[in-house]
N, C-alpha and C positions, 0 to 999 in steps of 0.2 A: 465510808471514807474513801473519798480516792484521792491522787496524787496530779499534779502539775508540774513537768520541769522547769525551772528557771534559765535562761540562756545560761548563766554558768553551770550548768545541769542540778544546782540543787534541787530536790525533791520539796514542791509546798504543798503540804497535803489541805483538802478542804470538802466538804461536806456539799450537796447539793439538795434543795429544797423546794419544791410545787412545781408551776407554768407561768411562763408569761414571760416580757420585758428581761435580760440578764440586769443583776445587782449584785454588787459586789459588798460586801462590808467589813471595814476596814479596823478593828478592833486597837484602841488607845496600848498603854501600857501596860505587861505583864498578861494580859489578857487572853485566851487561846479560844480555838473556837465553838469550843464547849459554850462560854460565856455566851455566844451568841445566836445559840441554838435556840432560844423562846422566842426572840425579837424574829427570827428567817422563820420559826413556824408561823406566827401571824400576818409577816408577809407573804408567806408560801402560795395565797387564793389569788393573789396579783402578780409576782414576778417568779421566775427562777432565780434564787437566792443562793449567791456562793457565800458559804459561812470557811475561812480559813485559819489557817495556823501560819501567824507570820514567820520567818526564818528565826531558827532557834530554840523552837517553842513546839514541845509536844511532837508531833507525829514529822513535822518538818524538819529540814536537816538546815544546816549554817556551813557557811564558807568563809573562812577568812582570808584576807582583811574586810571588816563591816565596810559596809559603802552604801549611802544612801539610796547612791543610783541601783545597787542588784533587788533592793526592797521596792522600787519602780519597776523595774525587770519581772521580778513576782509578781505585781498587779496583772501587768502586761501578759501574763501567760497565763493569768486566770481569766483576761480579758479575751486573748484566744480561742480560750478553752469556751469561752461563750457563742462565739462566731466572730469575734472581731469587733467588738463595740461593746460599751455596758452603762448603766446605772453605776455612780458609786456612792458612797452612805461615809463617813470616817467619822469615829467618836474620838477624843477628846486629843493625844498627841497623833492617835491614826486620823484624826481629820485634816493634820498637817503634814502626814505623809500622804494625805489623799489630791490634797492642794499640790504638793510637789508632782504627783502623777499627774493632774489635771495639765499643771506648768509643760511637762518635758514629753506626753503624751499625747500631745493638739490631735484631734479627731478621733481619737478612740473612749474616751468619756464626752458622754451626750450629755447628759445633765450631774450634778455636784451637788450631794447635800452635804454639811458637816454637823458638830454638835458640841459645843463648848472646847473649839481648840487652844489650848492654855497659856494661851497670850499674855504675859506682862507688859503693858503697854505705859503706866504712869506707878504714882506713888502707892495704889489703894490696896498693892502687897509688898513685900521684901520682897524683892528679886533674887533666883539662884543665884547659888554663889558661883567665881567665873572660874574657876576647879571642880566645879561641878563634875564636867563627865571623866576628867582627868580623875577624879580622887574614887569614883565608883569603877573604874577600871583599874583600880591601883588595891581595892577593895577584894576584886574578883581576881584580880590574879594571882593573891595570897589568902585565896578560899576560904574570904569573909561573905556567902553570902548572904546570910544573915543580916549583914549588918549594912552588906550592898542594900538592900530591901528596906531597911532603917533609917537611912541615910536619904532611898529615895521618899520615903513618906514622912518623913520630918521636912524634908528641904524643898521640894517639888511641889507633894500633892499637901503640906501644910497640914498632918494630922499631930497633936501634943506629943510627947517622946513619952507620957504615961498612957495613953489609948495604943501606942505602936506594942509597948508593952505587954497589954491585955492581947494584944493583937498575934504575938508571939504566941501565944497556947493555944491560939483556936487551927483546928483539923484544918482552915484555910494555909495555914504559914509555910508549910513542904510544899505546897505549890507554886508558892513565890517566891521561894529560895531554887527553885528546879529553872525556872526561866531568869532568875534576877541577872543572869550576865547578859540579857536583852536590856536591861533598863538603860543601859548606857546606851545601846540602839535610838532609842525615842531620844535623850536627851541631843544626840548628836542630828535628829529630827528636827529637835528644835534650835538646834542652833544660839544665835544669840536675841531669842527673839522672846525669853525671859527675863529681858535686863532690865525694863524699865522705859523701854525706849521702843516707838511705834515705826521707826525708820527701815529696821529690818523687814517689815511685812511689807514692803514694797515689790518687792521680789517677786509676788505671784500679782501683780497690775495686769500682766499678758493675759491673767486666764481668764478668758471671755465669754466659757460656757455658763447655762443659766446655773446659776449656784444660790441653793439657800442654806442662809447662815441662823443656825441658832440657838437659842443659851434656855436656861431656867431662869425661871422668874425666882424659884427661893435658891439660887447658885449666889456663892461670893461675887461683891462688885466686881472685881477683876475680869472676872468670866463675862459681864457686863460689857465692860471698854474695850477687852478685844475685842468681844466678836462686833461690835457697833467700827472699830476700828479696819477689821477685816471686811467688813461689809462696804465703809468707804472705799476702800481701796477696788475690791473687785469692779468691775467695768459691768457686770449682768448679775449682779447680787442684788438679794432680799434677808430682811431677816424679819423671823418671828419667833419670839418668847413661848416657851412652854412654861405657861400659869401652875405655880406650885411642884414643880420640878427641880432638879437641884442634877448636880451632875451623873447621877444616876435615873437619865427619868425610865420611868415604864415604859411596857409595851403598847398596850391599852389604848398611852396620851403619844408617844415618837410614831408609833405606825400609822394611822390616820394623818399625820401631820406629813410622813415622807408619799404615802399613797397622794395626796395632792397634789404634792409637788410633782413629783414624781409622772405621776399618768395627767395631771391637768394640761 
């Protein structure tokens, strides 16, 4: 594990892995960079792979006030930390802060892949609710968070309140409740681009680097019309379906798919 400082000097700590190309990868919600550790060893034989700890989370430090731009800043210093240029990879809300870097970062991301960023675009989910990040920060700052955690995967990621339940006992839940005052991070990510409405994802039109956009074939429609929506939008986008994937796809089927893009 080593460290990166952030222009505001926070410390982002992150993991280094093989030779080759720098890659960044941008880990969604809750996630640290443990999670990411099988997916950088199978790239490890193609690129140098920065696996990190977003602010907040595990070995990384936070500074308040949250601001989306100091989580651009983090990129930027891992980007640095590469030589000045890189690969980035972002899974599901970190695909949309990978978008925001690609936006506010012009020439320092070469190529953009993303992976089901959780776009509400039409009717085919309930859109969050518009207290959303309001009520999960009103949650954590009377040291619910437990329920910060409940709140997000009921209302966000759409799992039943009797599975969050079960989900409550298992050895995973201390380490969602250790990061949950990052959930509000992602949700303030995404903005209002959960509501129902495709108008917000205009926003990243500028980014003109080559970017491939893409979903699981067995993922909820929703994950569907974004990323088909996002893919309109970009100006040098593709997208391709990984067949039988869902938003957790494997190593196996996501790695060969970013090595193409990637080094083609």
């Amino acid at each position: 594990m080593r460290k990166a400082a952030s222009k505001d000097g926070t410390p982002i700590a992150f993991d280094k892995f093989g030779e080759g190309p720098a890659l960044i990868l941008v880990a969604g919600a809750t996630a640290t960079r443990i999670a990411e550790t099988s997916l950088a060893t199978v790239l490890a034989p193609h690129f140098t792979v920065f696996a990190y700890n977003r602010r907040g989370r595990g070995d990384s430090g936070d500074t308040t006030p949250y601001a989306v731009e100091r989580e651009i800043e983090d990129i930027e210093a891992l980007i640095d930390e590469a030589g000045g240029s890189a690969f980035v990879f972002g899974h599901s809300s970190g695909a949309v802060l990978a978008l925001e870097a690609a936006r506010l970062l012009p020439g320092k991301i070469t190529k953009l892949a993303i992976y089901e960023p959780p776009f509400i675009v039409d009717d085919s989910r309930p859109p969050t609710p518009e207290n959303y990040v309001s009520h999960l920060n009103e949650l954590i700052s009377s040291d619910q968070r437990g329920q910060a955690v409940e709140y997000f995967m009921t209302e966000a990621v759409g799992v039943p309140a009797e599975m969050v339940a079960q989900m409550r006992q298992s050895p995973m839940w201390p380490g969602l409740e250790a990061v949950a005052h990052t959930i509000a991070y992602d949700g303030t990510i995404m903005g209002d681009t959960m509501r129902g409405d495709p108008r917000p994802l205009k926003k990243w039109a500028s980014v003109s680097v080559p970017t491939l956009v893409m979903d699981g074939g067995a993922s909820h429609v929703f994950m569907h019309t974004g990323a088909q929506a996002i893919t309109n939008i970009l100006p040098n986008a593709q997208r391709r379906t990984l067949e039988g994937q869902d938003h957790g796809p494997v190593d196996n089927v996501l790695a060969p798919a970013l090595e193409a893009f990637f080094l083609g």
